[in-house]
N, C-alpha and C positions, 0 to 999 in steps of 0.2 A: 116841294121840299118839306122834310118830316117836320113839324113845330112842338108836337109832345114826344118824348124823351122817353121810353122805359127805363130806367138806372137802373142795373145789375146790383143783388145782392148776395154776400157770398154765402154759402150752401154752408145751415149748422152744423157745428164740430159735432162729430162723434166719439174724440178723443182729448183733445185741446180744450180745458176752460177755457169758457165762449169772453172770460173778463181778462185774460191774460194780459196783465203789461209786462214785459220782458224789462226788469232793470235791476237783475242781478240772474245770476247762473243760478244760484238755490233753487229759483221760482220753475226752472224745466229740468234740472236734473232729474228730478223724480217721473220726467214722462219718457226719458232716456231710459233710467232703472226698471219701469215698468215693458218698455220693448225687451233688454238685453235679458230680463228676468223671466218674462212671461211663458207660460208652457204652451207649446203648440203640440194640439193632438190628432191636426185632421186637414188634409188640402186647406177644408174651409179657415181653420184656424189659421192657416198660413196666410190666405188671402187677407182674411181681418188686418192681422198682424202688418203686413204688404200696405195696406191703404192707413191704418195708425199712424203708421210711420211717414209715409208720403204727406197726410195730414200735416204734422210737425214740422215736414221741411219747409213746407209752404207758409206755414205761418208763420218760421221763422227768416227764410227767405224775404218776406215781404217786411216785414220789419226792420231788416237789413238795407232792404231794397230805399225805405223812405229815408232811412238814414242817410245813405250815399244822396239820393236824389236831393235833398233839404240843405246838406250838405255844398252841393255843388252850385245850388241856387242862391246859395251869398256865403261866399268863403272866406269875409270877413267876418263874420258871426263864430265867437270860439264855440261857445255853446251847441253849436252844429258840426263843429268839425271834433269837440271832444265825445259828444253822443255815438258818433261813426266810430272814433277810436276804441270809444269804450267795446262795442260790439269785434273791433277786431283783438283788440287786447284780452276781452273777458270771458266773450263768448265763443268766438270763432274757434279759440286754441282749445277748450274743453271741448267741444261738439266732434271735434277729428279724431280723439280715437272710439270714439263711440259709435263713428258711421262706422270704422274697421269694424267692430267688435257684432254690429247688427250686419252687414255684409258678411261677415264671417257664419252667423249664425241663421241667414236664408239660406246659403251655397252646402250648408252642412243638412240642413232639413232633412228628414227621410221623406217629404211630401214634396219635394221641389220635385221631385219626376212627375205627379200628378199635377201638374200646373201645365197650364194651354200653352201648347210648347208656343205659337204661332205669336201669341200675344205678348209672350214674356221674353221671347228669345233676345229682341234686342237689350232688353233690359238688365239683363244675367250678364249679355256679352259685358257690357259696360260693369258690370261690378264686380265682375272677373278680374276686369282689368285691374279696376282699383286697389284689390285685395292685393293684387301683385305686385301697384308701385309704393302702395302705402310705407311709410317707415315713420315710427315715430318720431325720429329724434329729428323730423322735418318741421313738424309742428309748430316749434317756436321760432323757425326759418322763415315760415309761412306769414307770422304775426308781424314777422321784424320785415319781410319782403313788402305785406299790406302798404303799411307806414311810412316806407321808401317810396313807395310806387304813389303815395298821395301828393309826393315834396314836389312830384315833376307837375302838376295840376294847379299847383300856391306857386311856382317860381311862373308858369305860365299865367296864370290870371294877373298877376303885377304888371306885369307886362302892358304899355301903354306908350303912344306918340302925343307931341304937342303940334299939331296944324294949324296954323293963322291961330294962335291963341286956344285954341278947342283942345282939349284931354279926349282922345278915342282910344277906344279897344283898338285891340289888333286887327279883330272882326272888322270892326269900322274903317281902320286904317288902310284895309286890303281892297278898301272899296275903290280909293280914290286911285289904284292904280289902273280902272278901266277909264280915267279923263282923258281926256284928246288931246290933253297939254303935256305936251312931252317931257317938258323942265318940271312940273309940277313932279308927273311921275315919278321922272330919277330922285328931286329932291323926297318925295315919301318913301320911295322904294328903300332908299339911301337909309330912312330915318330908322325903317322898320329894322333893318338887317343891322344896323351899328347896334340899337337895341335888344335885337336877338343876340347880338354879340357877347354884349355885354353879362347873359348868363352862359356864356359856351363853356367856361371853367365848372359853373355849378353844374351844370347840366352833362356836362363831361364825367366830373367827378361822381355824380348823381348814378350814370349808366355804367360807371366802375364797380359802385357799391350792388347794384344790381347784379349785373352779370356775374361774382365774384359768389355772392347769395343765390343764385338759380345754380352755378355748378355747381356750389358745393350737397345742394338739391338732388340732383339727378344723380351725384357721385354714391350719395346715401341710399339711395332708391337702388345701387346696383346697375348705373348707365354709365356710358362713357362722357356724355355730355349731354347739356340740358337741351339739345336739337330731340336726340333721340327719346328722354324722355316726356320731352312737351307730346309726342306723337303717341306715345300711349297715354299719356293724361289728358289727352283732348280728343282720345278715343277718334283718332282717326287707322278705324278701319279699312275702310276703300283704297287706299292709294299709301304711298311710302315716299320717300323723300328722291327718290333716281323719279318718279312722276316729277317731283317740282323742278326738278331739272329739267326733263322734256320741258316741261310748261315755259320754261324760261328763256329755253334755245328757242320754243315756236313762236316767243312772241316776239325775241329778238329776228327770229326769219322775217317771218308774215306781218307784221303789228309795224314793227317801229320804220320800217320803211313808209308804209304809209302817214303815219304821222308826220315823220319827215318830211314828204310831199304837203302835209297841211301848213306847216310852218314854211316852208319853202316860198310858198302862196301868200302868206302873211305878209313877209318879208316882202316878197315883190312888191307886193300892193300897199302896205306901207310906202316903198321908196327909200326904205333905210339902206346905208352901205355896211353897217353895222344891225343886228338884230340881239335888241340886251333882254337881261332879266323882268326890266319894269314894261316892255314893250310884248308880252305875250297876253295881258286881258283889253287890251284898248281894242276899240269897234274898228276893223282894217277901213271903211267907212265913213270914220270919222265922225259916227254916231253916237252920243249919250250912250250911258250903262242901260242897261233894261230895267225897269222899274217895274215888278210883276206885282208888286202890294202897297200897301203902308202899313206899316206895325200888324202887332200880333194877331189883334180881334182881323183885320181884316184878311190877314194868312190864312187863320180860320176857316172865317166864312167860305172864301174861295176855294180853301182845298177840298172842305167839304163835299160845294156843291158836284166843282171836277170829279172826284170819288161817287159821286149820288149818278151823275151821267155814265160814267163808265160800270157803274152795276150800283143799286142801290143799296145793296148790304154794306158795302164797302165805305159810303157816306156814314150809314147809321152806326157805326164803329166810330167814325171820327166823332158824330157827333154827341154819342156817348160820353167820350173823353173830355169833351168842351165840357157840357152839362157835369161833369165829375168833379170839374177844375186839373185833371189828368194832363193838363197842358201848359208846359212855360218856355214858351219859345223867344221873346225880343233876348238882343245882346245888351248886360248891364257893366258897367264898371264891379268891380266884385266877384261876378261870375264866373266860373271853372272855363274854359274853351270846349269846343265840339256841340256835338248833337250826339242823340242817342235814344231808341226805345229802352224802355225798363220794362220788363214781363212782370206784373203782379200775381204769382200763382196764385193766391189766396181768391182775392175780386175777380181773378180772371179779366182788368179792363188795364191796360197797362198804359206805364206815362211816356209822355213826348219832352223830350230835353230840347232845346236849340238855342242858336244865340244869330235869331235874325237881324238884320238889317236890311233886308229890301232888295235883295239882289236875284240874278235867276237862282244862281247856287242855292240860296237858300229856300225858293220852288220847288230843287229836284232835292235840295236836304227832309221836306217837308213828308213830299210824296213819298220819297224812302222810307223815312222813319213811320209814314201812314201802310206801307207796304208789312212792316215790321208790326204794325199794329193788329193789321184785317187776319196775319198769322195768328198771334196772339188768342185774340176772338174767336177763330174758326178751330184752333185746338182747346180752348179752358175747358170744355167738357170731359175731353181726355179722364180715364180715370186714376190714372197717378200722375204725379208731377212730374216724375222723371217721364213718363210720355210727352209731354208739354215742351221739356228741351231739348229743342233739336240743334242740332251739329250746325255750325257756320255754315257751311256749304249748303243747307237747305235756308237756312234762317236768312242768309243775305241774297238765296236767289228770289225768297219774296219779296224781299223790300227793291232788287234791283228790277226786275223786273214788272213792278209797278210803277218805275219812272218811265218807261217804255209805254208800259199797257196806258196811261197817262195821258200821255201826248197828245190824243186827237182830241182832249177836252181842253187846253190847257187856253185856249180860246176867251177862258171865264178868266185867267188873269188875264189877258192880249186883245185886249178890241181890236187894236191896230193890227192889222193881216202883215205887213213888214217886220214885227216888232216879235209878231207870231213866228213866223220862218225865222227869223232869226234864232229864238230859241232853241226850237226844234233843230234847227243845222248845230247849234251848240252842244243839244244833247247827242245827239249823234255821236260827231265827234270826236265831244268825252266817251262816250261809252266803246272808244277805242282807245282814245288815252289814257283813260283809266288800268288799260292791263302793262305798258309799260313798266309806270309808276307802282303795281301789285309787284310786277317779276323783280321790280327792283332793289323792295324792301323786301324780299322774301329773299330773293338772292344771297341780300345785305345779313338777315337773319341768321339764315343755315351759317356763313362762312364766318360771324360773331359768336356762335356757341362752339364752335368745332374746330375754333383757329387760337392760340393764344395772342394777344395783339396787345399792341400800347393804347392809347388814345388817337395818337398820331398816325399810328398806322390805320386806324379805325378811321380816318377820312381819306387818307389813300385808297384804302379798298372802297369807299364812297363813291369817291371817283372815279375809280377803276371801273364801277357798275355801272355807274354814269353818263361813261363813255359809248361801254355797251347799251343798255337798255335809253337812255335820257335823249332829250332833247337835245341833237345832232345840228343845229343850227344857233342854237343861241350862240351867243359872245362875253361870254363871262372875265374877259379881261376887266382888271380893277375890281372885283368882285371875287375872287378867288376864293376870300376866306370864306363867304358864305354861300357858294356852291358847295365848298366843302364839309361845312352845317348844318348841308340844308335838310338832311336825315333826324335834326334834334327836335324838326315841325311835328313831327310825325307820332303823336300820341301812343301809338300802340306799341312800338318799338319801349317804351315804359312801363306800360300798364296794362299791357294784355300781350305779352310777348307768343309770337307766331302764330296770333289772331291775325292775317291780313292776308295770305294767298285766296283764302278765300272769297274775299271779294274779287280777284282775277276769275276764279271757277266756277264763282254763281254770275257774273257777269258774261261771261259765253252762255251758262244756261239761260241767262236774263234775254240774250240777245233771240237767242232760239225761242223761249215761250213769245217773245213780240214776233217773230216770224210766223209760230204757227197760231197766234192770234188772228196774225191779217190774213191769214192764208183758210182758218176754220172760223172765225166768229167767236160767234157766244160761247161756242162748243170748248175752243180755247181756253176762256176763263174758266169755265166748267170744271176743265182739265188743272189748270192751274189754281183752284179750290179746294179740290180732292186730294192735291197736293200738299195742299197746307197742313188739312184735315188730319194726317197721318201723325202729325206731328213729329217723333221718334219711335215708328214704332216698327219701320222699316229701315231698310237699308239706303244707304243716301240714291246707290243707283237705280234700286224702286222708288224711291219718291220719284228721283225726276223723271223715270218710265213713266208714272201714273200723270204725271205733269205732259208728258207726250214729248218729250226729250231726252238726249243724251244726256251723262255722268262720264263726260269726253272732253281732256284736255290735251291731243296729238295736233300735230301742226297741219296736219289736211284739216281735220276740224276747225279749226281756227282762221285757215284762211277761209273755209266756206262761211262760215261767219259774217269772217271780214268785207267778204264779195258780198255778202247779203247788204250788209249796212253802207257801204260803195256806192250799189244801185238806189237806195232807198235815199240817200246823198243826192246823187244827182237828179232824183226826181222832185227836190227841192233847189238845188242852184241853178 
């Protein structure tokens, strides 16, 4: 195991004062005035020009970025959560028309012909796009959108149960519903959801003000709705929204029957005449939760070593980030909910958010967000930033498919060879119930932006999806109201709205890079490398060519899939 550390240092500015503190607009206007101003006389000057400016985003990007992350790391701190504001209130609304005004003035170039068409193309496509949705008068939409979109993160973090005396997060709270005491459970299940309850007006009202602010969005931009314009501002090329339909019908064909049969199996083996809400994480067994750690440091160390067995570049990324302090993963009272990579253009070493508590979940939350990291790493060379962000659909098929590639290490949390299979039959699994739950907020998505609705109605169509894509066994009598809710868990439906099919579409690609891992070896990873490596600099369906898989979400594809993880199933029960 590596024990000295090289810590990355980031590469001197060529344009950005190397002493820059960012705590007023004056202090970068003048490096924006210096872009929109500058004369370009020659290819080369364009290129300069091209990496100045890439410069600039990164470094302000990553000032952003600590803001949010610091931010979220204790959201009772005002001074953290006004620092964040400040940069969406001060800086964020001045920098948008000046990205229009230097996109406007690359596309106008007379040298933009002599540029590598091969290198730039994806890059052009995307600020093509931009050029076309931009509208000013979105700008202070965007500041006021920010701000909304933080209330859903401080109504969640309050959020807390009392158990025998003990104040838990919700994190923690979620834990005790894998005990084997059945009364236990319903009574926490019980607790969680009266509590979730109790913001379902805020939270309602909260996704009024949003939704209400993104159309009036896309109406400005010249869309019909904000479905249609999310699709060109998230520069989804590849596919159109009659795809995420396919996706939805395949996974309601192929997917959720099988699920079905899993829960069906649950149930029996339980014994219950009833199958509820708080009876889906308990051990059918009768077994203790899994216990793959204890706190942070030893998450750590573990996930490390696992990453160092399955290629050892992929260790030395993690343990990069340790050595950085790039890492804060236990759950605290205070804290924002989720997990999450953060890309630091700048360092190029990016952070790991979480909110462990000891469970497998938070195993394959780890591995994910290490998946998202070894990305990270494998592009910061890239020579611009916008090279560096890639599109969801490549970005979540790393991180997914490194809970996959994972697995046959995962030994180093599990001495216990039961406690191992266990797991593993776990992740499995999920990595089919996972596309339900994608087709069903995406479902939910499309027909919220494109449907006028009440609130009320907006848990009917819930349900309605519910019926379809959900969990066809449970028994949600006496529980109605928070079946009907159970869409307000769902972070991204606030804060990163129709961010989430694509965890459906890198999870079949996820499924397939673990196939043609077992099936090629090292050659796999190799493949899955090279993939990373590209960053954006391809089309999403060369990336995952280079990866040595489809950019295929048809329902044949999908049960082959399916059939693949079926058999790898039974070669563990």
């Amino acid at each position: 195991m590596q024990t000295t550390i090289a810590i990355p240092t980031r590469s001197k500015r060529k344009f950005v004062s190397e002493n820059l503190v960012i705590d007023s607009w004056k202090k970068i206007k003048s490096l924006f005035d210096n872009l929109v101003e500058r004369e370009i006389s020659s290819v080369t000057d364009l290129e300069k020009w091209m990496l100045d400016r890439s410069e600039l985003e990164a470094v302000l990007e990553e000032d952003m970025a600590w803001r949010y992350i610091k931010m979220n790391i204790d959201t009772t701190d005002k001074k953290l959560g006004e620092r964040f504001s400040f940069w969406i209130k001060e800086i964020a609304p001045k920098t948008a028309p000046y990205s229009h005004k230097l996109n406007l003035k690359l596309v106008e170039s007379p040298f933009l012909k002599d540029l590598e068409r091969e290198k730039y193309s994806i890059y052009l496509r995307s600020v093509n796009k931009k050029i076309e949705i931009f509208h000013e008068e979105n700008i202070p939409l965007f500041t006021t959108m920010e701000q909304k979109q933080q209330e859903y993160g401080a109504i969640s973090a309050k959020m807390s149960i009392e158990v025998n005396g003990e104040k838990l997060t919700m994190q923690k709270a979620a834990q005790l519903l894998k005990s084997t005491d059945r009364v236990k459970r319903e009574e926490v299940y019980n607790k969680i959801s009266t509590r979730r309850l109790q913001d379902e007006k805020a939270l309602d009202d909260l996704f009024d003000e949003l939704i209400a602010l993104r159309q009036q969005i896309a109406k400005n931009a010249g869309f019909d709705n904000y479905r249609d314009y999310m699709f060109a501002a998230m520069g989804r090329f590849d596919y159109t929204p009659k795809d995420c339909f396919n996706f939805h019908d395949a996974i309601a064909q192929e997917i959720v029957p099988i699920i079905n049969s899993f829960e069906q199996k649950r149930k029996d083996k339980l014994g219950y005449t009833s199958y509820k809400p708080w009876d889906t994480a308990v051990d059918v067994d009768g077994l203790a939760p899994l216990k793959p750690f204890e706190g942070g440091t030893q998450l750590t160390d573990l996930s490390v070593e696992c990453f160092n067995r399955l290629r050892p570049y992929f260790g030395e990324c993690l343990s990069t980030m340790k050595a950085m302090k790039h890492l804060d993963l236990e759950s605290k009272n205070g804290k924002a909910p989720g997990g999450f990579m953060y890309p630091l253009y700048e360092i190029g070493v990016p952070f790991i958010y979480m909110n462990a508590v000891g469970s497998q979940r938070d195993l394959v939350t780890m591995v994910h967000e290490g998946g998202h990291a070894v990305h990270s790493f494998l592009s910061r060379d890239l020579a611009m930033t916008e090279f560096k962000s890639t599109p969801s659909e490549v970005a979540e098929l790393a991180s997914m498919a490194m809970e996959l590639l994972s697995m046959d290490h995962w030994d180093v949390f599990y001495k216990n060879a039961d406690d191992l299979k266990r797991a593993k039959l776990e992740q499995l699994e999920k990595a089919l119930e996972t596309l339900p739950w994608v087709a069903s907020i995406d479902k939910f998505q499309h027909w919220i932006y494109t449907t006028e609705h009440t609130a009320q109605q907006r848990k009917e169509k819930w349900l309605a999806i519910s019926a379809e894509l959900g969990n066809q066994i449970l028994d949600w009598e006496g529980n109605e109201k928070a079946h009907a809710n159970l869409w307000q868990k769902q972070l991204h439906l606030y804060e990163v709205p129709f961010y989430y099919i694509e965890y459906g579409m890198a999870q079949l690609g996820a499924i397939a890079m673990w196939r043609s891992y077992k099936q090629l070896g090292e050659q796999g990873l190799d493949n899955y490398m090279d993939a990373l490596k590209l960053g954006y600099t391809k089309t999403i369906g060369e990336i995952y060519e280079t990866a040595g898989i489809k950019f295929d979400f048809s329902a044949s594809y999908v049960k082959e899939l399916a059939d693949f993880i079926k058999e790898e199933l039974s070669k563990l029960d």
